[in-house]
N, C-alpha and C positions, 0 to 999 in steps of 0.2 A: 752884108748882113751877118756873114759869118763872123767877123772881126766882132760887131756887135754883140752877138751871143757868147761868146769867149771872152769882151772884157767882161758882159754880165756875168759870167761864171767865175770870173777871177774876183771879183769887188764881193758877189756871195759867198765865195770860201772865205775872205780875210772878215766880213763879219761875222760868218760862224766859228775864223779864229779867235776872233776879240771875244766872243761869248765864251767859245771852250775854255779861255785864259783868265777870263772872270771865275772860271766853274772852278781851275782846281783846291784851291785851297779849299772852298764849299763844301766840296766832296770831301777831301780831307777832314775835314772839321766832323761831316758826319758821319764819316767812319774812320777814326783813326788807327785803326788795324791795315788800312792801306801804305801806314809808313812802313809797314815791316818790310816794304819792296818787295823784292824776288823769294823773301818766305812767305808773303801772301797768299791762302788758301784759295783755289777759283771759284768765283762768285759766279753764281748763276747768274742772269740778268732777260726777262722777258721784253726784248727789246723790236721794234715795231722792225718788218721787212717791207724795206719800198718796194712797190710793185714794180715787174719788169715790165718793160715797155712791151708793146701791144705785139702780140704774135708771140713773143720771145718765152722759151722757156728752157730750164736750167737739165743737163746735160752730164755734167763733170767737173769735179773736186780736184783742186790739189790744195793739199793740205799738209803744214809742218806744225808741230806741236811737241810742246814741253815734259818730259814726264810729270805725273802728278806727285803730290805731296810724299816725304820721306822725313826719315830719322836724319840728322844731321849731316851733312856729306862725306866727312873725315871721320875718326877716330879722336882726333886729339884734344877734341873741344872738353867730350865726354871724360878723358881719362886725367886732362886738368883738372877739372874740376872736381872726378872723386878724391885726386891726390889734395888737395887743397883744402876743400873742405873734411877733411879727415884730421888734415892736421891742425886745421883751426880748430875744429870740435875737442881734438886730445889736449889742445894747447888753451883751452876755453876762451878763446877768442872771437867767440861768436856773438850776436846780439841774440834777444831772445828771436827777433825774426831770422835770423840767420839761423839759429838751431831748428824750427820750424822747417826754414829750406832745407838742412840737412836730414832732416827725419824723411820727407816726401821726396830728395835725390837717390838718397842708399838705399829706398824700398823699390825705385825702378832703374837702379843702375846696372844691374845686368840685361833690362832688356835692353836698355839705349843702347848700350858698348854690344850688342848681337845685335842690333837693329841698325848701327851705322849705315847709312845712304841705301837704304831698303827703302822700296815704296810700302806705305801704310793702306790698310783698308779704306781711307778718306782717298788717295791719291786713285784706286783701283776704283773708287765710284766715283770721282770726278770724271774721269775717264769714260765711265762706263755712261755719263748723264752726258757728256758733251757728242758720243757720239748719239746717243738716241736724238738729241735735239739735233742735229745734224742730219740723221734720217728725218724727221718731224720737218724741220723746215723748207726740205727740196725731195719732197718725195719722189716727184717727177724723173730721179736721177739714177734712182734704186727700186721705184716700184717691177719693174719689168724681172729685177734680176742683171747678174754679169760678174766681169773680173774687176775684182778691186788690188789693188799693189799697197803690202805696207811695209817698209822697210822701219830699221831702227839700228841707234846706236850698239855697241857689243857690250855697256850697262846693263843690270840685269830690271832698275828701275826701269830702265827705258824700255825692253824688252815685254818686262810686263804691262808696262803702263801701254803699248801696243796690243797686246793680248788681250786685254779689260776691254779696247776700244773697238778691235774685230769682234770679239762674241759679244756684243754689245749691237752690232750692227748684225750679225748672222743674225742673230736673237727675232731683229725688226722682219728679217725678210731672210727667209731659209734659202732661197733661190740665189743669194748674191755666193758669188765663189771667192776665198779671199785667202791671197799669197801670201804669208807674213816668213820677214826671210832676215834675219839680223849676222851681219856677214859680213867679209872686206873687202866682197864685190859692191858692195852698194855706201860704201862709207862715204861718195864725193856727195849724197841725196842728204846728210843728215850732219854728220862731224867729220871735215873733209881733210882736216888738220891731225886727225888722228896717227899717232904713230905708225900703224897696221894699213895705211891706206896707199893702194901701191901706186895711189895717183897722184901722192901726197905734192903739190908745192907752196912755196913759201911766199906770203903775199909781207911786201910791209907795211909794221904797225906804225901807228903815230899819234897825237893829241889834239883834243876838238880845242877849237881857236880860245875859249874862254880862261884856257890853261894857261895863257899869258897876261890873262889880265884877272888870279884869283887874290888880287888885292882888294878888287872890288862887293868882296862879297865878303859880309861882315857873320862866322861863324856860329852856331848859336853856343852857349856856356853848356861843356859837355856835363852830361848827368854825374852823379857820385853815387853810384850807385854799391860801390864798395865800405863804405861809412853805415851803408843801413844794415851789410849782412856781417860787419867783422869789427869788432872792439880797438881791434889793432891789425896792421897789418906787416908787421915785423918778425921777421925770421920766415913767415909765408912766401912759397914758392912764386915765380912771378913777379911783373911787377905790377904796379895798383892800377895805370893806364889799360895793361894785357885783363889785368882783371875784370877791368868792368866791363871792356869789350866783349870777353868770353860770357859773363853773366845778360850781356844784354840779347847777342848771340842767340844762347837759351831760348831765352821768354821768347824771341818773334818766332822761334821752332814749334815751341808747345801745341800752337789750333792742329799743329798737322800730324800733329803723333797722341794727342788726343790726352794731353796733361796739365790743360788749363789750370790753373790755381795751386801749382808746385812756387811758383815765386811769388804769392800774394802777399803786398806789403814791403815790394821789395823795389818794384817799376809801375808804372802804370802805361796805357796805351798811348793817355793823352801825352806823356811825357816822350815817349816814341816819339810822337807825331811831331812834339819840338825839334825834333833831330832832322827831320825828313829832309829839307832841302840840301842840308851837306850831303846827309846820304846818299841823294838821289844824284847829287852831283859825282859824288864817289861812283856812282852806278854805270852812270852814260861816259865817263870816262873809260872805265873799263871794256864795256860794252864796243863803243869808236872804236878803238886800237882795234876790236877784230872784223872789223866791216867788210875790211876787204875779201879777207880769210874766207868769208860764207858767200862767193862770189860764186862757187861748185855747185851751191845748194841753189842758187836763181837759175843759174843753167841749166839744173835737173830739173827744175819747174817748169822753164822754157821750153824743154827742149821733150817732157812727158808730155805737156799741153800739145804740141806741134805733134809729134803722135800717133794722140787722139784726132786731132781736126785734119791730120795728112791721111787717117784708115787706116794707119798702119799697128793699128791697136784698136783694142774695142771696149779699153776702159773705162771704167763709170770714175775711178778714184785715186790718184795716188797718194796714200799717207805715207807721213816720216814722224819718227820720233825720236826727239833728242834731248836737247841742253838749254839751259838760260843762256849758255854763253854761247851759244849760236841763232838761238830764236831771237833772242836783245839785238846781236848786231846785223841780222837782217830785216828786222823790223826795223833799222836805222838806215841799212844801203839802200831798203825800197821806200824810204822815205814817209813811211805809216804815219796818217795823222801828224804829219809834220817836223818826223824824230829826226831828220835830215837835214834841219835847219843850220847845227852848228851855231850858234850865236856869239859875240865874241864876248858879250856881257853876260859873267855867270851867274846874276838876280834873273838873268829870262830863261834860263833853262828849263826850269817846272813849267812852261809853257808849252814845250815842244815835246817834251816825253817826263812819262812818270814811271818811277819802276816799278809798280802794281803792275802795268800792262804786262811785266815779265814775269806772272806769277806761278806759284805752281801750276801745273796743267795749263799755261800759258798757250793758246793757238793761233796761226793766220791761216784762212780758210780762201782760196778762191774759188768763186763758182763761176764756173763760165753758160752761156746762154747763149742759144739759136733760133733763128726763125725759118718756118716752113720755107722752100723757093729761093733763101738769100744766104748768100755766103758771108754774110756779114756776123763778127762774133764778137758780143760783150763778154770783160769780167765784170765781176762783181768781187772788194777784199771786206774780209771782215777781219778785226780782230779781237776776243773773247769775246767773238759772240754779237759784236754790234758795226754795223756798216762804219768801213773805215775809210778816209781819204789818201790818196794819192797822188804822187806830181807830176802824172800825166795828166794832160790837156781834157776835158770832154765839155760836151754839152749837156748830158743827162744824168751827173754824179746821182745815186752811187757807180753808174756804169761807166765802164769805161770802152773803148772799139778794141779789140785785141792786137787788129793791126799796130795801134797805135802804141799800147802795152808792151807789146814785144818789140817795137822800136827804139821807144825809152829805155827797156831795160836790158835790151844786147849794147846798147850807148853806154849804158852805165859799168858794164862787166869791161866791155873792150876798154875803157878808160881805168878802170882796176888792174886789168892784166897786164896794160902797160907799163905797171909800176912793180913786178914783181920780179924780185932777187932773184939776178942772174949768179 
């Protein structure tokens, strides 16, 4: 009976695969600001919670999340581009929409080049709405009160983007007591690779299998996005490829720094959205290579869950706050919604991960859940915000038995570790 219920559970996840894989483009199509990837602003989303099975109720969080939205990451994008367009304006090589762009660049170009990789007002209440909903969905966790742990990276985004999300949660319930501690005792919890991490080691990188076969996947015709803002593009710094990069760059920044309509006439969304699947491929390429690297950060979840459930803590919460380029390749080692798949054909990739899920303020949330008399314990993962699957075995998805959870996933670390550069 058991085998029974297991292949039933197997045969309904690959039909909710074959559905999800109809959906993305769908999705895509209705919002095409999802091609911006990993500059996609976080979307709310009022998404239904299965009820926990009978007795069970929710306990304790562990939680890793992204900072929220910011000014560009670097410096350099901002300071090409006043150099550039400065001198295409002296050298009147601009179209009229091109001079339009240059009137609405040079009027906020001092804040952008001060606002380099600062989190924005939008990032500090993304933050601040994910954790409310957070308290909202599992009151049960926080009503009473307690110690909650937040660590973060030594960014100052990420820093705050923690901060928005403690007083945010104080806010809900005065009684909760909350450590927020950004330090290079807690770097293996968040960015384990950090130079400053005195526990630092070195996992190796490598390429998802479809790397060998990207003949197969026919690129889309990149935009020109350079011909609508410059007359000519001779004696201009740069070259015309770097250029349109950096201008496209821009625009998927602007929802998050709140300067919509600085390059109108110059991209469009829907034109993004043609881009998307090289992008996305560019993404998870990236993303793979550090899979193994954030193998610190499942241990520190592991091993803060174990804990709680051993008494030797009386946490309600662990959060961390980091990076896209740690949240993406753990949402891949723990195999989220199917980002683990590695395909060798690089047309199926949009099937198993999209890089929207790594968006600003990007989250995975586990709640774990107990019942009165039984030492038996479910997780439960979400990520932003909606019940996510996982390739552990169960009968009751979204739950999973923790036993079982921490099986899979000290399998998967042990088998990481083994491969790290002696």
């Amino acid at each position: 009976m058991k085998k029974y219920f297991l292949s039933l559970f197997l045969l309904c996840m690959a039909v909710l695969a074959i559905a999800q894989n109809n959906n993305v483009l769908n999705e895509l199509k209705a919002d095409p600001r999802k091609a911006y990837g990993t500059d996609y602003p976080y979307l709310f989303v009022d998404a239904p919670q299965t009820k926990a099975p009978k007795g069970y109720e929710a306990f304790y969080i562990s939680h890793y999340g992204r900072h929220g939205s910011r000014y560009y990451w670097a410096d350099f994008l901002y300071k090409q581009l006043d150099t550039l367009m400065t001198v295409a304006h002296d050298r009147q090589q601009l179209t009229p929409t091109g001079e339009a762009f240059y009137r609405k660049f040079m009027d906020c170009k001092d804040e952008l080049k001060t606002g380099v990789s600062e989190l924005t007002q939008l990032g500090w209440d993304q933050h601040q709405g994910i954790a409310r909903r957070m308290y909202n969905n599992f009151p049960e966790v926080f009503r009473k009160g307690g110690d909650v742990m937040a660590v973060s990276s030594l960014v100052g985004r990420c820093v705050l983007s923690m901060a928005a999300f403690c007083l945010e949660l104080k806010q809900c319930n005065p009684k909760i007591e909350i450590r927020e501690q950004s330090s290079r005792f807690t770097l293996d919890a968040v960015v384990p690779d950090d130079r400053q991490n005195p526990n630092r080691v070195k996992y190796p990188k490598d390429k998802p299998r479809y790397e060998q076969h990207r003949d197969l996947f026919k690129a889309p015709k990149p935009l020109d996005l350079v011909s609508r803002v410059f007359t000519s593009t001779e004696g201009l710094p740069g070259k015309p490829e770097r250029l349109n990069n950096s201008l496209r760059d821009l625009y998927t920044t602007l929802p998050s720094i709140h300067h919509e309509g600085m390059m109108e006439g110059i991209v469009t969304d829907e034109e993004i959205a043609s881009q998307w699947e090289a992008s996305n491929l560019g993404t998870y390429s990236w993303l793979f290579a550090g899979r193994l690297q954030v193998i610190p950060i499942l241990k520190d979840i592991l091993s803060k869950a174990d804990d709680v459930l051993q008494g030797r803590t009386q946490r309600l919460a662990d959060l961390r706050f980091g990076h896209d380029s740690y949240l993406g390749p753990l949402t891949i080692l723990m195999g989220i919604n199917g980002a683990d798949k590695d395909p060798e054909d690089p047309n199926d990739m949009k099937y198993y991960y999209q890089n929207w899920e790594t968006c600003m303020a990007s989250n995975i949330q586990l709640i774990f859940y107990r019942k009165r008399g039984s030492d038996d314990i479910l997780v439960k993962c979400m990520l932003n915000g909606m019940e996510a699957q996982l390739p552990v075995p169960t009968q009751q998805y979204p739950y999973y038995r923790w036993t079982d959870f921490k099986q899979f996933y000290q399998q998967r670390c042990q088998e990481g570790d083994a491969k790290i550069e002696k």
